[in-house]
N, C-alpha and C positions, 0 to 999 in steps of 0.2 A: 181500588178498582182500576182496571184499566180500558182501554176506548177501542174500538175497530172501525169508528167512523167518527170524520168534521163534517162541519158544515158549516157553510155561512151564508148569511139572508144580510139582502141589502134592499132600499130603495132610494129611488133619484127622488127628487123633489118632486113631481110633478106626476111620476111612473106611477104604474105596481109594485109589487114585491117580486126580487129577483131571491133565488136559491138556489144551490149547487151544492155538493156535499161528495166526497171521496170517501172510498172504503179501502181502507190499511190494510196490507199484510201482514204486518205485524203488530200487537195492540202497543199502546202508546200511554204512560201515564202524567207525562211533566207538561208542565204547561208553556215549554218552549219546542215542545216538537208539536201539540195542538195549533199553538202560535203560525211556527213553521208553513203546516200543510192548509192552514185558513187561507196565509200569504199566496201561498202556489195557487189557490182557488182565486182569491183577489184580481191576482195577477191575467190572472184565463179570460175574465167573463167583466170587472169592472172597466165603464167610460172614464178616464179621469179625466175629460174633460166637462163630465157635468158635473154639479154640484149633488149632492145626496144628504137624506134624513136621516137615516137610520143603518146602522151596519152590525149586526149579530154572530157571535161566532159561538156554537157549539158543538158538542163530542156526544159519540151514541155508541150502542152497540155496546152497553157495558159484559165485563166476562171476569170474573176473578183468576188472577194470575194462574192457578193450580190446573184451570179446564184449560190454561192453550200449553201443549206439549212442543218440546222444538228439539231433535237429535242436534246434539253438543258431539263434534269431534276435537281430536287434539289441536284442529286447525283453527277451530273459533275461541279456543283458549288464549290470553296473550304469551310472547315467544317468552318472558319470563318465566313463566309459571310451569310451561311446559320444559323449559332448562330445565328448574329445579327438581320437576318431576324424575327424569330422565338420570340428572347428578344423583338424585340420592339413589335412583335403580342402579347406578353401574355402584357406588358407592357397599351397595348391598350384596353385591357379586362378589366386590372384592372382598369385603368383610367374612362371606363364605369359602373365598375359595383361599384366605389367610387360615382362617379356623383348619378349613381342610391338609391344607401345607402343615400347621403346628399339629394336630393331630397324629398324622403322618410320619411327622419330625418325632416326634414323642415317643410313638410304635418302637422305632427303629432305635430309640436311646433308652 
């Protein structure tokens, strides 16, 4: 499963309950990019100079990988993959246009 929202619930000693919660463009499943955007929230909204009870961090908006679509071009490929794409294309040309030269050569002998 993956997430298209954190959240994180805190409170100070003394307070209520604080929450805050971000909604992702992209859904997220490791628990060091949940990690990640709890911190970015932490960072926004917690005092560190009080002391606090309680600090919660969770993920919502679950969606199985299949329902989010995203167009892939050649560019979000890495440039490896796309060489070797490309190598064995010109690769394949020449392969044909030898076959076509020996062919040719063949006719005429």
């Amino acid at each position: 499963m993956y997430y298209l929202n954190v959240s994180l619930k805190f409170k100070y000693s003394i307070d209520k309950f604080y929450s805050k919660n971000i909604k992702l463009s992209e859904p997220i499943n490791s628990y060091e990019e949940i990690y990640k955007n709890a911190f970015i929230l932490l960072n926004k909204i917690f005092n560190y100079q009080k002391s606090f009870r309680l600090l919660g961090v969770g993920a919502g908006d679950l969606i199985k990988i299949e329902t989010f679509c995203q167009q892939l071009t050649i560019f979000s490929q890495p440039i490896k993959i796309v060489k070797k794409i490309i190598q064995s294309k010109i690769l394949s040309i020449k392969l044909i246009v030898n076959l076509k030269n020996d062919l040719s050569w063949n006719k005429t002998n």
